[in-house]
C-alpha positions as CSV (number, residue, x, y, z in Angstrom):
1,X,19.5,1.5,9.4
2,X,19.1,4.8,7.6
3,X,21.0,5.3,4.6
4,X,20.3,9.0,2.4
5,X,21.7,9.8,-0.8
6,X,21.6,13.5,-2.8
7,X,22.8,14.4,-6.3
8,X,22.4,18.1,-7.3
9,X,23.6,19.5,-11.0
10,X,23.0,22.9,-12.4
11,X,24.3,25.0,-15.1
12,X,23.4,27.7,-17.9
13,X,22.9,26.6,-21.4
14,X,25.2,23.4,-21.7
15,X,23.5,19.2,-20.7
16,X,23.1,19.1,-17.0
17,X,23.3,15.6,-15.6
18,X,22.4,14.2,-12.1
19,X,22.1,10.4,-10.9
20,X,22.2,8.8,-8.0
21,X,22.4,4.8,-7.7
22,X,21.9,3.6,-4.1
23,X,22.4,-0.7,-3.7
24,X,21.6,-1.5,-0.1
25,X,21.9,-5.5,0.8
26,X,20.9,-6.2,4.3
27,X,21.5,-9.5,5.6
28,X,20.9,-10.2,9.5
29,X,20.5,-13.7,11.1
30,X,19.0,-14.2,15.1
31,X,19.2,-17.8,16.2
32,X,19.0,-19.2,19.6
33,X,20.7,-22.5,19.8
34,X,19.6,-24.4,22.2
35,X,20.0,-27.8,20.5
36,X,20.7,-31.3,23.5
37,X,21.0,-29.0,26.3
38,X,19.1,-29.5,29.7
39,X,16.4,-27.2,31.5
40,X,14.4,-27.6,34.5
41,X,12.7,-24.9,35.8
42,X,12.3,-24.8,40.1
43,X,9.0,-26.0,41.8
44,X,8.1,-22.7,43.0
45,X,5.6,-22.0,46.1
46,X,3.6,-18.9,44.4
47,X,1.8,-19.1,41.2
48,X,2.9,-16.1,40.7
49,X,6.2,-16.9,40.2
50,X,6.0,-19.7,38.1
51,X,8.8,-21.3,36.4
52,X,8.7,-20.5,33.1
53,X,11.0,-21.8,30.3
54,X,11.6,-19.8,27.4
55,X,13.8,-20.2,24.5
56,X,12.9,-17.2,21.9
57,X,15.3,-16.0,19.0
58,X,13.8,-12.2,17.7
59,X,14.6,-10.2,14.9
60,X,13.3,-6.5,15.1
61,X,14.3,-3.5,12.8
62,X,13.2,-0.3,10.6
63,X,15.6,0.6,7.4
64,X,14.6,4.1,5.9
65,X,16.6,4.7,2.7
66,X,15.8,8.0,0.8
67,X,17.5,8.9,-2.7
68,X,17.4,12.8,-4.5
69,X,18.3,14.0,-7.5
70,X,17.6,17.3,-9.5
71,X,19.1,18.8,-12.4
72,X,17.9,22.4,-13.8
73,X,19.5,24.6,-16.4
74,X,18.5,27.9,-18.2
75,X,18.5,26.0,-21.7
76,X,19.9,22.7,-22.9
77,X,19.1,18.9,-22.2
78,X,18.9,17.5,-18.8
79,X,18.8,14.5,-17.8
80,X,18.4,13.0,-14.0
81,X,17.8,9.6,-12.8
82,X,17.2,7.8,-9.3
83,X,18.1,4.2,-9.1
84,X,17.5,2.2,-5.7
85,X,17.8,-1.5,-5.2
86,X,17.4,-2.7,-2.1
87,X,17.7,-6.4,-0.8
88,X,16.9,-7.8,2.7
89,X,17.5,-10.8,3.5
90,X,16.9,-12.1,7.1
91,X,17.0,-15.3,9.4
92,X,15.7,-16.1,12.9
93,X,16.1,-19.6,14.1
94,X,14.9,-21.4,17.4
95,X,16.8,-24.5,17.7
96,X,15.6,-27.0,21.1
97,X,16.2,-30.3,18.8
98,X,17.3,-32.9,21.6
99,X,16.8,-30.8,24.6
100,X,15.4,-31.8,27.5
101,X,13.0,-29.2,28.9
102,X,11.5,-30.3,32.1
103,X,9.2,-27.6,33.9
104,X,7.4,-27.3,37.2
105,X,4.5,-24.8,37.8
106,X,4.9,-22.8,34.3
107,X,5.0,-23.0,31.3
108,X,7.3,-23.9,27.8
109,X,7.7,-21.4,25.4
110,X,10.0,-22.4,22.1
111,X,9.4,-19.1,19.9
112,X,11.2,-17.3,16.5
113,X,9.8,-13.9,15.7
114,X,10.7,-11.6,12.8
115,X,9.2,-7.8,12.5
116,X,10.3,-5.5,10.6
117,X,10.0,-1.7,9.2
118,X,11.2,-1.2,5.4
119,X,11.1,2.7,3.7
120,X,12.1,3.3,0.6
121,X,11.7,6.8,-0.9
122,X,13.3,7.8,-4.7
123,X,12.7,11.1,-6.2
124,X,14.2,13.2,-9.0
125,X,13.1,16.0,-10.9
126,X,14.7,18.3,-14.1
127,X,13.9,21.1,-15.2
128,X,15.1,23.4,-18.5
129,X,13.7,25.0,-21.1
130,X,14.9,22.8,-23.4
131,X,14.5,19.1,-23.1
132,X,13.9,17.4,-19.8
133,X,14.3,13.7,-19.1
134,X,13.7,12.1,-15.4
135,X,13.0,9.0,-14.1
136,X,12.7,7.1,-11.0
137,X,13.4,3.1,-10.5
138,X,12.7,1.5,-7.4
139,X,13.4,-2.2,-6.6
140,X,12.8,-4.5,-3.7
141,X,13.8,-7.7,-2.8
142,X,12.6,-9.0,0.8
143,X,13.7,-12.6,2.2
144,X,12.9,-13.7,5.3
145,X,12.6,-17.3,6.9
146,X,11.7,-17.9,10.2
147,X,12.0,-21.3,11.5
148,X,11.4,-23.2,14.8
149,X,13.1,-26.8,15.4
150,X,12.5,-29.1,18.3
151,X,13.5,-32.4,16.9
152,X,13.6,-35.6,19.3
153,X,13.2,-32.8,22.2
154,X,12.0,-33.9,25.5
155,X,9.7,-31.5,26.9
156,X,7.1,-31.7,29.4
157,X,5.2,-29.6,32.6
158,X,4.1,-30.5,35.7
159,X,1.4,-29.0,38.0
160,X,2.1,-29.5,41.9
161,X,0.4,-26.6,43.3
162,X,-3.7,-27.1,43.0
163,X,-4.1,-23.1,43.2
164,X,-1.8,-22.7,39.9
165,X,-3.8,-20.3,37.3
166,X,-5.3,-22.3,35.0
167,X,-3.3,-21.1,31.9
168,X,-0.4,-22.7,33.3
169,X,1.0,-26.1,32.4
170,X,1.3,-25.3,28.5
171,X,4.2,-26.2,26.0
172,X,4.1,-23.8,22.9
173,X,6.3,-23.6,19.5
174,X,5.6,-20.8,17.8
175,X,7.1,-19.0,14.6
176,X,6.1,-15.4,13.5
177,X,6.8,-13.5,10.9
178,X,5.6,-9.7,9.9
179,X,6.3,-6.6,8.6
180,X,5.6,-3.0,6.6
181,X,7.2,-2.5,3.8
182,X,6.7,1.2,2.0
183,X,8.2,1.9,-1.7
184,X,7.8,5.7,-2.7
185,X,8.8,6.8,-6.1
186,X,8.3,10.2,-8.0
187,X,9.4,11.6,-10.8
188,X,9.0,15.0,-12.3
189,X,10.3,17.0,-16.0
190,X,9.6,20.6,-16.3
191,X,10.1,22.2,-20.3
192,X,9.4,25.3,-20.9
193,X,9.6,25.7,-24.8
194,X,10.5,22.1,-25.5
195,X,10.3,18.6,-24.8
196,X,9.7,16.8,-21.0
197,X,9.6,13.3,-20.5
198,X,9.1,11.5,-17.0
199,X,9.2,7.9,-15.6
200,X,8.7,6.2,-12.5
């Protein structure tokens, strides 16, 4: 998801203002439901095909939201503001409550994974030589559950083959959850004969 935003205002010796406001909500939800159903993997003759059972739910994404603004005048007041919210709120569910999972030669993976890439730029900057007032407000709000449910499931392996590789035979429920998350903010007034005042 990449969302951009601009806001540009210029003039002589009257106020100048630019703003920009940017509200990004970003709600997503991965599930795998694979609640009372029935799996049975083949007996296989090669190890290295084994029958492996998997039941995975994944969420995987990058967001990159960038706001400008500048204002600039000869003389005057300006007056320029960048506002971001940004919300994210994401689910990944693995559901094998009451499923029978029966596997031969392999192995039982029950997995929910969440990763995830968040960039958040503001800027702003004014300049005049009269009075200059900027600021920059970044806010983020990140919500994410992962979850994994195998409730009264009936799951089991079963070797056969004597020559299997070792790390066979396994039943696994995982849930993961990671991600980068970048906030960049700057601000910047420029006066030349008056007052400048900057906030981030």
């Amino acid at each position: 998801v990449i969302v951009a935003s601009a806001s540009v205002s210029a003039g002589g010796a009257t106020a100048n203002v630019a703003g920009v406001l940017s509200v990004v909500v970003d709600k997503s939800q991965a599930k795998v439901d694979a609640s009372n159903s029935k799996f049975t993997s083949n007996e296989l003759d090669s190890y290295y095909k084994a029958g492996n059972i998997i039941i995975k739910a994944v969420d995987d994404s990058t967001v990159l939201n960038v706001n400008v603004q500048a204002a600039a005048s000869a003389s005057g007041v300006n007056v320029g503001a960048a506002v971001t919210a940004n919300i994210f709120n994401r689910t990944v569910t693995a559901n094998a409550d009451g499923a029978i999972i029966k596997c031969f030669n392999g192995n039982v993976l029950v997995s929910a994974e969440s990763a995830d890439r968040i960039v958040v730029v503001g800027a702003g900057a004014s300049g005049t030589s009269g009075t200059a007032v900027n600021g920059t407000v970044l806010v983020i709000v990140r919500n994410n559950t992962v979850k994994v449910s195998a409730i009264g499931a009936d799951t089991y392996t079963l070797i056969t083959q004597e020559d299997v590789k070792p790390d066979y035979g396994y039943i696994k429920f995982t849930a993961s959850c990671s991600g980068e998350l970048y906030g960049i903010a700057g601000s910047a007034s420029i006066s030349v004969g008056s007052t400048a005042v900057g906030a981030t």
